[in-house]
Steps between C-alpha positions, in 0.01 A plus 500: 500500500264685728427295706811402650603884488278569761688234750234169490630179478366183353579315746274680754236520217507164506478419890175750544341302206618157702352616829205610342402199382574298771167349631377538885384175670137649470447665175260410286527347128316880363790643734785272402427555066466907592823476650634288211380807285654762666844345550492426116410884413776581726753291340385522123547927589822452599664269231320721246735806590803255497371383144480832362833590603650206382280586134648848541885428552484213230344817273793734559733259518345384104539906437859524671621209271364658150641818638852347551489300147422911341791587695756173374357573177566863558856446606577223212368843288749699674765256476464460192498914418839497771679246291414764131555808730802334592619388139357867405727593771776338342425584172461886665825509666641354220327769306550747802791660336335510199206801582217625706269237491690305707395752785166454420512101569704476821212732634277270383676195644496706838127494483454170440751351747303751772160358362643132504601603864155582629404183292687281716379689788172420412562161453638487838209585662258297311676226549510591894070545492510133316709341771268685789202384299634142507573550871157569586351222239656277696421613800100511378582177406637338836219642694239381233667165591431571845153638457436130242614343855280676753144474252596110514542506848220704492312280278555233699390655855152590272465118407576380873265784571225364315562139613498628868144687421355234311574301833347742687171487283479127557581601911217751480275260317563253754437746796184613356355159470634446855320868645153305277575173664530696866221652447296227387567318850457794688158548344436159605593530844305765471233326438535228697576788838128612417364176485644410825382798626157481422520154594610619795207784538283240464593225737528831762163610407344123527693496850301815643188346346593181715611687794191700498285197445668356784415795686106489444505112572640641796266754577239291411589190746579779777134688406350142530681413809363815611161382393521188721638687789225761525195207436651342758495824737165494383394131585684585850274803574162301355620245761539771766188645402291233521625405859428797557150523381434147692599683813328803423154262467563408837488846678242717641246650375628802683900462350329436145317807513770704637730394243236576196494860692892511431444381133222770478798753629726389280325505175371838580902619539574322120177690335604818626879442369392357139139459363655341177754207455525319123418155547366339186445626138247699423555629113717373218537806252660423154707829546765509240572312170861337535559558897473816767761686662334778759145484625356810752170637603368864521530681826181390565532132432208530270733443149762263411768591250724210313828545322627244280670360180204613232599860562143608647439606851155262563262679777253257682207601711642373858208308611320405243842347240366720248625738238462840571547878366683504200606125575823491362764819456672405152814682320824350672711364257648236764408308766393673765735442837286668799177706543337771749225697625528857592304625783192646334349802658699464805906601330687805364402715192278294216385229826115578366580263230578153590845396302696212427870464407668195314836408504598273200809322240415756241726740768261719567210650767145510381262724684064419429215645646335165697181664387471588140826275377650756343904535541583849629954451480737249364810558735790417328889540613617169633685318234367132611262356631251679791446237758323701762341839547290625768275839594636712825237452709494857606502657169344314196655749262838299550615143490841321537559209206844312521677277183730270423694759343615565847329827562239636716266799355241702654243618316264824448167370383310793468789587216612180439876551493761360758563730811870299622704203414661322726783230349507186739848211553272233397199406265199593698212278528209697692426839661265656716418834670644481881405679844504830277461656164905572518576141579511224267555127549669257237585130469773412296668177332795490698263458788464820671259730564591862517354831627526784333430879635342699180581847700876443458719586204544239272859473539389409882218325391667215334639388871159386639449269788545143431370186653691192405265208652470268203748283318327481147302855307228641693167419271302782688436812748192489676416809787269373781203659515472571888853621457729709278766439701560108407471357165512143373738323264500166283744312369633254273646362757155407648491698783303843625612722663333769773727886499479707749634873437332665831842440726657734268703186274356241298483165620357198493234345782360242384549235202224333355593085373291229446639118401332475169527827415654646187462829356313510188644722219766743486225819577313279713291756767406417875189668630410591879167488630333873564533464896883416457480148683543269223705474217414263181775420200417245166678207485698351177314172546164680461449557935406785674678583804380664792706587785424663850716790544486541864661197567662445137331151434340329240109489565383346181569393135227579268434261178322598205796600253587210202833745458769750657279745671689871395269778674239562795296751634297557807297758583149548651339269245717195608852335345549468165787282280610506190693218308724428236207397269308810547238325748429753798328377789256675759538356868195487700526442895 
């Protein structure tokens, strides 16, 4: 018996086995049968060495028993030989006196008493192997009784095993269809969460649409208010006026021609101050196909230059309306955003030639000869769109552009690479040339306008000067002509603004409203007249709006746009304006 020579028990045999097939609250039915499995190898291994010990003791026991039947037959054969050696005996003693050969057989009964001697001997101890051999048969026996007990009790933990994990297949069943049924609803809600929320989107977005048509209904009872307010200033100063001319007709010849004298006096003041003031339409020029952005003239006044959606730069003869030069300068890719002049044979290196430069979607600077048409650079670096470039007035060779990629870049011309970038806090909408070729001026979204030194570093360049006087983007820069020192801005917030950076910080002098005013487009450009007194802006109801900037007042609204008016332009030649429809119009006085 090996097995239980080396010390195990069955008994512990059997408890692993138990505890190793008791189930856990969350094992699986896979886990559950390979635990079944394991705990039957385990106890099939360890009745199989009590079963072939049992098959080996009931062997020598079967061997013992033939062995001790040789032997009883072995000592009947002996008995038999004692009971003739012992009537030899007899017959020898009797015979003892009678010779030798009685000698000869009590030797021999010697022998055989000695060998019937160890024969018992033997016997003795075979019968002592049979009786251990029963010993331990029955003792194979009792604890195959025992191991019989524990594989039923065994068995019977495996069936209340199985029941348990067949219940806990149905439980999992169940809990799966629940987890489906869970997330069915939750898909649902789901569902029903986005619907509301769109719902919700919408309803929001159809309130702002109210709200803002609210606001124009507004806007448009307060504009007409103000429309009824300022005829009836006007019917009050007719009325005035005509009292006065009745009183007037009354005078003296003497006060009548004193005050024509004073007239005379006055007029002559005005015609020194302005020769020109727009006043009526003079040309309508189909300039662009699909709407125009930026209009400007040559230093001279003599050409006009449009910018617009069909990707061409149009160039008109000023006085006449008519195409001129090359006519159109083709090759942008995308709309074209803004448009200028250099100086012509009065700039930096290359000023011989006069130049134009494009700003456009397509995110890039296009540089053309005005006079043959041919493109000398495509400037590319910004990574979206280029909504404004201009030429340094001092040096033609260079030019400032600005993107809504948030960067400003200056640019060589002559090699047609970019000199600096500069990177800006907000999306900037226009840029222009200041007081100097180092200083640059910007309008941004988050309405500012900034100043920027060009002879710093650029890690102190990026903390310009900043002039926070609007509450919407600034739509565009614009330097006054009689001055490099003060600059204009627009808004979306319809409002200009007048800068003035001679006290040594930026601020703001004078603001620019008007009642029914409301800024355009998003790039939308004002324009100041060459001697620096007046200052003119498009309208998004199609008017043109000109304002005195000495005292800051609105001196009169232009008509002659169908649409937003985007861009204007005045030079020598007069006022031009530019609409969304690509209609620009020449002002006559």
């Amino acid at each position: 018996l090996p097995y239980f020579s080396r010390g195990g028990t069955l008994s512990s045999l059997v408890r692993s086995s138990t505890a190793m097939a008791i189930p856990s609250q969350g094992d699986s039915a896979a886990t559950l049968l390979a635990k079944l499995q394991a705990r039957n190898r385990v106890e099939v291994d360890a009745f199989r060495a009590v079963f072939e010990a049992h098959a080996g003791a009931q062997r020598q026991a079967r061997v013992l028993q033939e062995r001790v039947a040789t032997l009883n037959r072995r000592c009947a054969e002996l008995s038999e030989g004692k009971e003739k050696v012992e009537a030899d005996l007899k017959t020898a003693n009797e015979a003892a006196a009678k010779g030798a050969a009685v000698k000869d057989q009590s030797a021999r009964i010697s022998e055989l008493q000695t060998e019937l001697a160890a024969s018992y001997k033997q016997h003795a101890e075979s019968s002592q192997q049979v009786i251990a051999a029963k010993e331990q048969q029955a003792k194979a026996e009792d604890e195959l009784v025992t191991a019989k007990n524990a594989l039923a009790i065994a068995e019977r933990e495996r069936d209340e095993a199985r029941e348990r994990g067949s219940e806990l297949e149905v439980a999992l069943e169940e809990s799966r269809a629940a987890a489906e049924t869970a997330t069915l609803e939750a898909a649902a809600r789901l569902l029903a969460r986005n619907e509301a929320v769109a719902k919700a989107e919408a309803m929001e977005a159809e309130n702002a649409s109210l709200v803002e048509r609210l606001m124009q209904m507004k806007m448009a009872e307060a504009e007409k208010m103000n429309e009824i307010n300022d005829l009836y200033d006007d019917l009050q100063r007719q009325k005035k006026s005509a009292e006065m001319r009745a009183i007037a007709s009354d005078l003296s010849a003497a006060s009548a021609e004193s005050m024509s004298s004073l007239a005379a006096a006055v007029g002559g003041a005005n015609a020194f101050g302005s020769a020109y003031f727009p006043a009526r339409k003079r040309l309508a020029i189909r300039a662009n196909v699909g709407g125009t952005h930026r209009v400007a003239f040559t230093p001279g006044g003599d050409v006009l230059a449009t910018a617009g959606d069909d990707r061409t730069v149009a160039l008109f003869d000023a006085g006449s309306g008519n195409p001129t030069g090359p006519e159109r300068l083709t090759a942008a890719t995308g709309a074209l955003l803004d448009v200028d002049f250099s100086g012509g044979d009065s700039g930096g290196a290359g000023s011989d030639v006069l130049m134009v430069l494009g700003a456009g979607t397509d995110r890039a600077l296009r540089l053309w000869d005005a006079t043959t048409g041919r493109m000398r650079h495509t400037l590319t670096g910004h990574a979206e769109k280029v909504v404004s470039a201009k030429f340094c007035p001092w040096n033609y060779a260079r030019a400032v552009s600005c993107s809504h990629d948030r960067t400003i870049k200056v640019w060589d011309l002559e090699r047609g690479f970019c000199k600096a970038s500069i990177m800006c806090a907000s999306n900037c909408n226009s840029v222009t040339y200041g007081e100097s070729a180092a200083v640059v001026i910007s309008g941004h979204y988050d309405g500012a306008a900034r100043i920027w030194d060009l002879r710093q570093k650029p890690g102190a360049a990026c903390d310009p000067v900043e002039v926070r006087g609007h509450s919407q983007h600034v739509t565009a820069v614009t330097m006054m002509p009689t001055n490099r020192g003060q600059f204009i801005t627009s808004s979306r917030d319809n409002t200009l603004k007048l800068v003035d950076l001679r006290s040594g910080r930026a601020e703001v002098v004078r603001t620019l409203k008007a009642s029914g005013y409301r800024s355009g487009t998003q790039w939308a450009n004002p324009c100041v007249a060459p001697d620096g007194r007046h200052v003119v802006a498009g309208g998004a109801d199609g008017g043109v709006f000109v304002w005195n900037l000495i005292d800051g007042g609105l001196k009169v609204t232009l008509r002659g746009h169908d649409v937003a008016v985007a861009t204007c332009a005045w030079s020598q030649s007069g006022l031009v304006t530019a609409d969304k429809n690509g209609v620009a119009i020449v002002w006559s006085g």
